[in-house]
MIFIMI-825151 format. One line per 2 residues: number of its first residue (from 1); their letters; for each residue x, y, z of N, C-alpha, C. Coordinates in steps of 0.001 Angstrom, whole numbers. Atoms other than C-alpha are relative to their C-alpha. Example, Ala and Ser with C-alpha at 12.3 -4.5 7.8 and 13.67 -1.06 7.14 Angstrom:
BEGIN
1	as	890,-1190,0,12300,-4500,7800,900,1200,0  -820,-1190,-60,13670,-1060,7140,-770,1090,730
***
This chain:
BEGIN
1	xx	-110,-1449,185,78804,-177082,123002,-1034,712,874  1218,-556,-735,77041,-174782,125500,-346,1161,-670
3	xx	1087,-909,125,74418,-172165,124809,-56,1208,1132  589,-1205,-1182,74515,-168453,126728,-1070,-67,216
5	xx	1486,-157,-301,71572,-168426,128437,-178,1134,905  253,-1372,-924,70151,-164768,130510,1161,-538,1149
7	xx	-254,246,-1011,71065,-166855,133865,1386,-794,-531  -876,945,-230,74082,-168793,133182,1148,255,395
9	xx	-724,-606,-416,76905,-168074,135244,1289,-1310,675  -1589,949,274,79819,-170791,133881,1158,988,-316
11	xx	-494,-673,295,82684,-169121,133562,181,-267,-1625  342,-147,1012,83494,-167308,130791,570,-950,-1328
13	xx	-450,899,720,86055,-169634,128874,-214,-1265,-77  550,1174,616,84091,-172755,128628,-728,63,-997
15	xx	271,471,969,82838,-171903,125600,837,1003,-1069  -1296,-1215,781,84749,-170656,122686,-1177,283,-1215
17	xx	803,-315,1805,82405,-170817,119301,-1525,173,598  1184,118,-579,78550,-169555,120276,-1185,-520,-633
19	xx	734,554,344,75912,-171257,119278,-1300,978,-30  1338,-528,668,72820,-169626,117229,-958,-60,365
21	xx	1549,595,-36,69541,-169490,118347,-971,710,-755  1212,-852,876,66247,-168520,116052,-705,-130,909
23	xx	1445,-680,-548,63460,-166754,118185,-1092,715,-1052  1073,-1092,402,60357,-165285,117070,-724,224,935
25	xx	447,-731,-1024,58889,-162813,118952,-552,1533,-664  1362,-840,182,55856,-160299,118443,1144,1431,793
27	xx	-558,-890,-602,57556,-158089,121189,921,538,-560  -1374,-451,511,60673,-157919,119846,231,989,-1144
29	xx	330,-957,1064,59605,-156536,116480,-619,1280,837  469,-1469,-218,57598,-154007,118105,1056,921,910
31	xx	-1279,-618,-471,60538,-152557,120294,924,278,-896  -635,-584,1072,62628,-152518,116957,-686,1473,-277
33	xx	533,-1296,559,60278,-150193,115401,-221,1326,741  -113,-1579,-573,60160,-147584,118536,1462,189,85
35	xx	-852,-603,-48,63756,-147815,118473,517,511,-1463  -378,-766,1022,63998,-147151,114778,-678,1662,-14
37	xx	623,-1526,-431,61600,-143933,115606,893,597,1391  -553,-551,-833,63789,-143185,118688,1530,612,-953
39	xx	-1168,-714,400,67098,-143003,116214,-299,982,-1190  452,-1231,1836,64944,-140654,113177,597,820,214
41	xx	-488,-1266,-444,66481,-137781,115094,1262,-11,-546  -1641,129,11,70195,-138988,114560,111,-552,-1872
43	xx	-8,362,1477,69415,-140554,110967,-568,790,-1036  1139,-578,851,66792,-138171,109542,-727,-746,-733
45	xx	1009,685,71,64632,-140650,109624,-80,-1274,-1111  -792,646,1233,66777,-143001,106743,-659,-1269,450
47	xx	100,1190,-400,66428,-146193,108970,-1639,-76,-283  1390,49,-10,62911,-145543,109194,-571,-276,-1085
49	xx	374,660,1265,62027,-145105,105838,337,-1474,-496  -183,1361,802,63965,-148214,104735,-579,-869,658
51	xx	612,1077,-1047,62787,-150377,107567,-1182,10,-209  1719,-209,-250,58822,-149466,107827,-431,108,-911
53	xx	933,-635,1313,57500,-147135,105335,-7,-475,-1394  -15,426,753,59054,-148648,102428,-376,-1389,-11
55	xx	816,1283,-319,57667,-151934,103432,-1306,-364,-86  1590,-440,-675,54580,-150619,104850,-426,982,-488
57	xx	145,-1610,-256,53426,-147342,103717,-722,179,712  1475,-763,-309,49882,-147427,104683,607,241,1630
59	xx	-848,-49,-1372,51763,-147435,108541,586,1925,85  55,-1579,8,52039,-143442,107567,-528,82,661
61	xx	1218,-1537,-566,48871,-142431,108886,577,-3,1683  366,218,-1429,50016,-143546,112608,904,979,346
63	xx	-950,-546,-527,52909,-141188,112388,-166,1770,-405  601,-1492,218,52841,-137270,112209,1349,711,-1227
65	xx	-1195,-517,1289,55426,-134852,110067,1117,34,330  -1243,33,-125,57939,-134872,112287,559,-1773,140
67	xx	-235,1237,-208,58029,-138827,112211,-253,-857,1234  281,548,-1459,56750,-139203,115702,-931,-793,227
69	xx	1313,966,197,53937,-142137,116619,-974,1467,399  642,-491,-291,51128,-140501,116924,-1054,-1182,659
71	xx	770,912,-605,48866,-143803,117545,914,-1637,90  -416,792,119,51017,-146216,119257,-825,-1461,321
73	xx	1150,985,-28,47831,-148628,120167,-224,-1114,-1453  388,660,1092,47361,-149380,116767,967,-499,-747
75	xx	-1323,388,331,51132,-149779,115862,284,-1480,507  -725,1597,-988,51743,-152696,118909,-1383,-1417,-1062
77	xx	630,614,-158,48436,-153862,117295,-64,-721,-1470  -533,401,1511,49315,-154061,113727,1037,-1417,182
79	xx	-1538,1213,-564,52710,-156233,114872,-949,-1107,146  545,1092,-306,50402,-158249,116760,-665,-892,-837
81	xx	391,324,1158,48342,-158824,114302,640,-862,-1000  -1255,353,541,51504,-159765,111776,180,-1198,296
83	xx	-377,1371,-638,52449,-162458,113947,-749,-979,271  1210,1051,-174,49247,-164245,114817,-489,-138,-1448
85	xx	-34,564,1536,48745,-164519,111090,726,-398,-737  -1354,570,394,52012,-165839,110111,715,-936,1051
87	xx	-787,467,-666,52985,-167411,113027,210,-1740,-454  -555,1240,674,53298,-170854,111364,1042,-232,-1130
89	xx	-1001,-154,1012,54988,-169842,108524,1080,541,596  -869,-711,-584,57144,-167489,110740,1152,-1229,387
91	xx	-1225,1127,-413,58622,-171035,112115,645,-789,-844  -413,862,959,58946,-172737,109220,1222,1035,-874
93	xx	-1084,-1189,845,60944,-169558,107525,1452,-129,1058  -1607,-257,-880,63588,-169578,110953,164,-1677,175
95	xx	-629,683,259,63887,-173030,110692,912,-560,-918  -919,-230,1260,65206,-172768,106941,929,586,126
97	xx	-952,-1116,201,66923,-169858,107722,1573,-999,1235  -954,848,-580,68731,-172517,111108,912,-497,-695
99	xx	-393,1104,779,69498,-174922,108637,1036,609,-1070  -1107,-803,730,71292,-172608,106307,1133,669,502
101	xx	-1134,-546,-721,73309,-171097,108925,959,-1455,528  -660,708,-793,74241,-174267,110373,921,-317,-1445
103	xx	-713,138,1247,75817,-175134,106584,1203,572,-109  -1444,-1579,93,78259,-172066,106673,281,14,1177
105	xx	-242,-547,-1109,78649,-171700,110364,1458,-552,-20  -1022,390,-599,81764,-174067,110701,1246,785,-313
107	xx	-896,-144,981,83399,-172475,107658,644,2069,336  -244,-1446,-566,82724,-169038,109176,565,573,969
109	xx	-911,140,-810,83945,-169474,112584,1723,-513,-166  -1532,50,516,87391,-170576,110969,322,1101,-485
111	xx	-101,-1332,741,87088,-167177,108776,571,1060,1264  -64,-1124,-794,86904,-165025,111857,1097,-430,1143
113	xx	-859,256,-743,89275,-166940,114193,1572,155,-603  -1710,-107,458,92057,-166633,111485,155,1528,-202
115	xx	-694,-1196,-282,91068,-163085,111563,397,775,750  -729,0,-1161,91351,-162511,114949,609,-340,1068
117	xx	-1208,936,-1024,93657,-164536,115751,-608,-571,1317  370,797,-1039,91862,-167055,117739,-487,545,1718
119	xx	339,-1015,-377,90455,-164115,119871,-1572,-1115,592  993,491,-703,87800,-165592,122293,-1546,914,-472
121	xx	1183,-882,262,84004,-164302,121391,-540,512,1277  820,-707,-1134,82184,-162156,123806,-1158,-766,675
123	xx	1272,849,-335,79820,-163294,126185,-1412,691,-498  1073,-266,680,76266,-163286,124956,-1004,-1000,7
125	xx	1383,1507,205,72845,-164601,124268,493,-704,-1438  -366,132,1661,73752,-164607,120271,-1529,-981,-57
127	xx	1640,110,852,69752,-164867,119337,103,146,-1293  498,-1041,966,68421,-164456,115852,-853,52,89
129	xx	1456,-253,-26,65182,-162701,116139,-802,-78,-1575  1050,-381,1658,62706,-162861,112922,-280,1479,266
131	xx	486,-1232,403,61746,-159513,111953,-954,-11,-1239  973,-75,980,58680,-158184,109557,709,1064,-745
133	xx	-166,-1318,449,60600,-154925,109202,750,-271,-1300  -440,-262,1448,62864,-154012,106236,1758,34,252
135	xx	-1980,-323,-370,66710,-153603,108149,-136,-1066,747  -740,1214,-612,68311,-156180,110433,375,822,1159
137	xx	-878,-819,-608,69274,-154307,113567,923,-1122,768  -443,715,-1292,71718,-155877,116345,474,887,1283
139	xx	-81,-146,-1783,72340,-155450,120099,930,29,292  -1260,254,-2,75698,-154880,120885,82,-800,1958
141	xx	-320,379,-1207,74482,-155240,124971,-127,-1603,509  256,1770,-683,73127,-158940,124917,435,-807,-1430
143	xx	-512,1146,1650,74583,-160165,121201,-1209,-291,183  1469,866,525,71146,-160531,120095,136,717,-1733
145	xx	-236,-954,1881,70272,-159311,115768,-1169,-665,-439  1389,-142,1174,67101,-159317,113453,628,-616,-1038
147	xx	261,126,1216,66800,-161128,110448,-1026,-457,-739  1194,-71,568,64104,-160992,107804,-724,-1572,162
149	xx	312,1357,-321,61876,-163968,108291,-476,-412,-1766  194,605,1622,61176,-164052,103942,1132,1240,-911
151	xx	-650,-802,477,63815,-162579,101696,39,-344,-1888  29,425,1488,63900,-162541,97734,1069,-1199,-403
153	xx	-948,904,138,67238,-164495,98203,742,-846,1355  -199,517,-1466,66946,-166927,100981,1277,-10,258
155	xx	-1535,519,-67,70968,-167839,100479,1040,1061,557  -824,-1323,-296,71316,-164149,101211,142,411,1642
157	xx	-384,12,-986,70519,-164833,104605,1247,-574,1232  -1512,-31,-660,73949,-166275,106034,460,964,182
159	xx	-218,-1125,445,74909,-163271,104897,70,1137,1150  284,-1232,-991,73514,-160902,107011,-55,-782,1693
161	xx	-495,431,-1192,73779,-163483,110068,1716,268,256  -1469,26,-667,77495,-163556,109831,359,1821,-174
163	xx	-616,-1519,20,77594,-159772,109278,-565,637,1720  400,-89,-1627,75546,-159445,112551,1354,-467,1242
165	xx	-1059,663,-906,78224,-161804,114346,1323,260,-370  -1117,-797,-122,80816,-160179,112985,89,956,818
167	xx	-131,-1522,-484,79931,-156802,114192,298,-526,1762  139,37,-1239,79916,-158328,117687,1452,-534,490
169	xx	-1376,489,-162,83658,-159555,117687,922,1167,-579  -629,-1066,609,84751,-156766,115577,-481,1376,1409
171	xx	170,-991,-936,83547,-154303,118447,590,-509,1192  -625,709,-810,84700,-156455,121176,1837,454,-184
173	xx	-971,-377,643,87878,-156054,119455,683,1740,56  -59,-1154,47,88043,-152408,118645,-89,1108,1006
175	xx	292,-1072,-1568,86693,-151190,122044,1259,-160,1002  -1351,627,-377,89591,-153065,123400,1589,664,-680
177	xx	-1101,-674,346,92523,-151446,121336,-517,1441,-317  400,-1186,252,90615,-148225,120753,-762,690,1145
179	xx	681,-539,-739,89545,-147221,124163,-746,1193,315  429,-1089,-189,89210,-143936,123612,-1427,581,-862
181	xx	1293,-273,525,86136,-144237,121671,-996,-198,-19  1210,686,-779,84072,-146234,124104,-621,1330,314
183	xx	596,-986,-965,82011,-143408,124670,-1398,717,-900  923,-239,851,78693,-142312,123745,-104,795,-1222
185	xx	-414,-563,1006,79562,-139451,121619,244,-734,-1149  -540,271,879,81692,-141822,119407,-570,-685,-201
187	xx	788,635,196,78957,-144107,118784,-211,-337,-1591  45,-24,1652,78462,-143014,114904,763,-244,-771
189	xx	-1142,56,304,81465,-142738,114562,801,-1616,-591  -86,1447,-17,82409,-146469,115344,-851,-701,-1088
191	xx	885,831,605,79445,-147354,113610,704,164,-1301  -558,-7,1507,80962,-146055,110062,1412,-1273,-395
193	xx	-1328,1231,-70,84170,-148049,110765,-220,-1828,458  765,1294,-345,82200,-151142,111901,-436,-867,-1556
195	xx	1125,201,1298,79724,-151251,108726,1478,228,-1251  -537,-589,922,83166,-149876,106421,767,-2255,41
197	xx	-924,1199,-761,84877,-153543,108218,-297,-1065,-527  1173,946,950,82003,-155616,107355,268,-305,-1749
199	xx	137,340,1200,81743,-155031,104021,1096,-421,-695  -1259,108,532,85282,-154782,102974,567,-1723,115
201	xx	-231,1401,-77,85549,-158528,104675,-652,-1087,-555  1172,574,675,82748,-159917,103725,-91,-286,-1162
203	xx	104,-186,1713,83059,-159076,99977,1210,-632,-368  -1546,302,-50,86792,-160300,100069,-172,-1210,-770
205	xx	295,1268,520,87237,-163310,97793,40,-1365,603  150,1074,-629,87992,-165579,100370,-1699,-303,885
207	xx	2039,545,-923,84308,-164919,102270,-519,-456,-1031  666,545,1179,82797,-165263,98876,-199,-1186,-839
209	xx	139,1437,745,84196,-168520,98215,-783,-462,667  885,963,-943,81809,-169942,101208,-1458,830,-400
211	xx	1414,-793,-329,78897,-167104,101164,-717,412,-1731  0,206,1443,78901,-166904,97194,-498,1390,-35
213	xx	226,-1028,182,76772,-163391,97860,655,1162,1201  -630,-863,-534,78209,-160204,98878,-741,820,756
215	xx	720,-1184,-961,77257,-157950,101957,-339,833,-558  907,-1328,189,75176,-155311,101117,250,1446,467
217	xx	259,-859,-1006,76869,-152144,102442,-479,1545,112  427,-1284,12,76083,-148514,103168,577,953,-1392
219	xx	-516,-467,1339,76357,-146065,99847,927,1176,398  -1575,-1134,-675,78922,-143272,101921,620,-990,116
221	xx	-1135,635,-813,80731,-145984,102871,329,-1227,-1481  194,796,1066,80937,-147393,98992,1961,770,-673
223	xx	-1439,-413,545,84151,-145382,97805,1542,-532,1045  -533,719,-819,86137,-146260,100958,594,-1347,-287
225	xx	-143,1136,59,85707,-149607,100690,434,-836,-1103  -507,163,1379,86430,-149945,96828,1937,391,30
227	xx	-938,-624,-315,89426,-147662,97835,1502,-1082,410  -577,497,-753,90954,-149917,100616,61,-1693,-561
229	xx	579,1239,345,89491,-153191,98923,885,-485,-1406  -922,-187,841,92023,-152807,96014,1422,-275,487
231	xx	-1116,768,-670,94906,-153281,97893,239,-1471,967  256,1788,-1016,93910,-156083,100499,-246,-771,-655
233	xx	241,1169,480,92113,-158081,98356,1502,-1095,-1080  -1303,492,611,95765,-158870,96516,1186,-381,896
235	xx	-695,435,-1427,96974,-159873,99922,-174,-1491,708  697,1327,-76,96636,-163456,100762,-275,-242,1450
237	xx	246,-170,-1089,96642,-162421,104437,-951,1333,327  724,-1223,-786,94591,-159665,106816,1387,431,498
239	xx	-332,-718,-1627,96533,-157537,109019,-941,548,537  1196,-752,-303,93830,-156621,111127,153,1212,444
241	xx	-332,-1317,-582,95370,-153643,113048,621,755,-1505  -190,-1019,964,96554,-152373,109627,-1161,388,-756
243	xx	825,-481,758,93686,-152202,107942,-1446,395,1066  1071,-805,-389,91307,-151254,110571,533,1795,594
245	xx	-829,-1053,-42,93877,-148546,111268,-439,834,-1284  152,-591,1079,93512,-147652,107919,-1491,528,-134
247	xx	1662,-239,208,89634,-147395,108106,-881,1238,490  343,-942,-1232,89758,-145209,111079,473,1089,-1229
249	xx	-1196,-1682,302,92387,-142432,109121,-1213,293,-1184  861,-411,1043,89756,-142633,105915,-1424,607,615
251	xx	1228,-643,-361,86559,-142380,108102,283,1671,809  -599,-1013,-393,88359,-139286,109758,-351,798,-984
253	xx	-307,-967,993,89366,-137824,106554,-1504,225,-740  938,-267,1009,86073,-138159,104739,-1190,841,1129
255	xx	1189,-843,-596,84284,-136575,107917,-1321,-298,715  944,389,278,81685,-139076,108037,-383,-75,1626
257	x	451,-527,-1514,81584,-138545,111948,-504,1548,593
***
């Protein structure tokens, strides 16, 4: 099985299923956290709180009222910090977390190939980074994604790996029959119907027989998914174009763009 690597330039159909890698990286966290302060503007500052402050508070004083750094010296230095005092445990946590993915991975890649129809995956690094923060973000440009390096329910991490590697086949997907919404504008937009996709699959009784816990998803995007999740789940198949069809006409109607 090969491994995307930055440089590797096999073509693209020699590999079909991608192979996982756990990184930890100091940098990486700290570039999360200016891009969770770069999106406060577009979130009102939601990500932020859940990610940082509620994690961290004392990490207030560095920031001002409108949520902006005020001392980013002491921010990169905090991180740093973080990591050179954990960095042993940090490996021992993403090697657990390997080992648990590799358990579910086979069962999951069958999940997603029967839902899109044997639909080739995108090219990519497909990293998982450790994170200190409090959210999970992912990368849609290099398939890379965050996950917590200690969680109250280690088992819960599959979880949020295969919701990561969903989102990256499910957009692949969507950008592809939905062209008209490749576009920066529609960004949020997508995102509601992405995160509405997730959960609705995820929670489905067939993921649940392998992942035993249920995705975690957004609370606007909680009626929806109860909504739509009532009819499918009494379906022993997907249609995928019907029900992401369907996802689109609800995120429309409710506005949430």
């Amino acid at each position: 099985m090969l491994i995307w690597e930055d440089k590797l330039s096999l073509p693209f159909y020699f590999m079909k299923i991608p192979k996982v890698r756990f990184i930890s990286s100091a940098k990486r966290d700290f570039d999360t956290l200016l891009a969770f302060v770069k999106d406060a503007k577009y979130d009102q500052g939601r990500n932020l709180e859940w990610a940082i402050f509620k994690k961290y508070p004392k990490l207030k004083i560095f920031f001002d009222h409108q949520q902006q750094i005020k001392d980013k010296k002491a921010l990169k230095s905090f991180v740093a910090g973080a990591y050179q005092k954990n960095q042993k445990q940090m490996r021992v946590d993403l090697n657990e977390h390997a080992k648990r993915w590799k358990n579910v991975a086979p069962q999951f890649f069958v999940l997603v190939s029967k839902l899109f129809t044997d639909r080739v995956w995108p090219r990519g690094k497909y990293v998982a980074y450790g994170t200190i923060w409090g959210m999970y973000p992912r990368f849609l440009e290099n398939k890379t994604f965050q996950i917590p390096y200690q969680h109250r329910f280690p088992n819960y991490i599959p979880v949020v790996i295969a919701h990561e590697m969903l989102h990256f086949m499910f957009y692949d997907y969507f950008y592809q029959r939905y062209p008209k919404y490749n576009k920066p504008e529609k960004n949020f937009f997508v995102w509601h119907i992405s995160e509405i996709f997730n959960t609705l699959i995820q929670n489905s009784p067939e993921w649940l027989r392998y992942f035993k816990r249920k995705s975690m998803g957004y609370p606007e995007h909680e009626k929806i998914v109860k909504k739509l999740g009532r009819g499918w789940y009494r379906k022993n198949t997907w249609d995928l174009d019907g029900v992401v069809s369907q996802i689109v006409k609800e995120v429309q109607a409710s506005k949430l763009d």
